[in-house]
N, C-alpha and C positions, 0 to 999 in steps of 0.2 A: 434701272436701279442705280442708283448712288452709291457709292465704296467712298467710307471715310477712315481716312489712316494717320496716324499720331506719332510722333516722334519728339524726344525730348530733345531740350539743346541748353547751353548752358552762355551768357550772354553777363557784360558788364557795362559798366557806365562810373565817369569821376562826378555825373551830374547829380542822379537819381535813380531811383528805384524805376522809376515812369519810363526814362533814359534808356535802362539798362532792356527793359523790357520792348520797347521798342528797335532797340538794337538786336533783341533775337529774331524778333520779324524781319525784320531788313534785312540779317545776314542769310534767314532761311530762304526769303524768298529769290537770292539770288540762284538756288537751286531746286527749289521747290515751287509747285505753280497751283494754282488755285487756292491758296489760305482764307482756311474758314471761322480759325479764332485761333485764341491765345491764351491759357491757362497755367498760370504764377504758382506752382508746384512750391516751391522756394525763394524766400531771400536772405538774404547774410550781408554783410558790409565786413570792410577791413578796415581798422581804427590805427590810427598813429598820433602820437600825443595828443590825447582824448578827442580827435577829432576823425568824423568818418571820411577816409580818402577817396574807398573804392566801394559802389553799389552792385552787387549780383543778383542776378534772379537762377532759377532753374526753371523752364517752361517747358509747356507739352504745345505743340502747335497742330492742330487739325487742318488737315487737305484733302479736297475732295479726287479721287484718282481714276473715277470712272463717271463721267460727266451723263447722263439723262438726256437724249436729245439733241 
């Protein structure tokens, strides 16, 4: 049997939201191993003279932690 476990993390980007999201992946996986998806809880941006500078997400990221096999 499979064990899947979920952890939020919180991740930016000056690109994009896509960016930013992807940046939580990459930094999880540098301590977490088998990632099974990625789910966008949140986003927000920080504006400075009406222009969006910084893209955030809040993400849940699923890992499988007991492999089948």
């Amino acid at each position: 049997m499979s064990i899947v476990k979920v952890i939020e993390v919180i991740a930016t980007s000056t690109k994009s939201f896509d960016d930013a999201t992807q940046n939580a992946v990459k930094e999880a996986s540098k301590s977490v191993k088998n990632i099974i998806s990625v789910y966008v809880k949140d986003m927000s941006g920080k504006v400075e003279n009406n222009s969006i500078v910084s893209y955030g997400v809040t993400a849940k990221i699923s890992f499988k932690i007991n492999k089948e096999g």
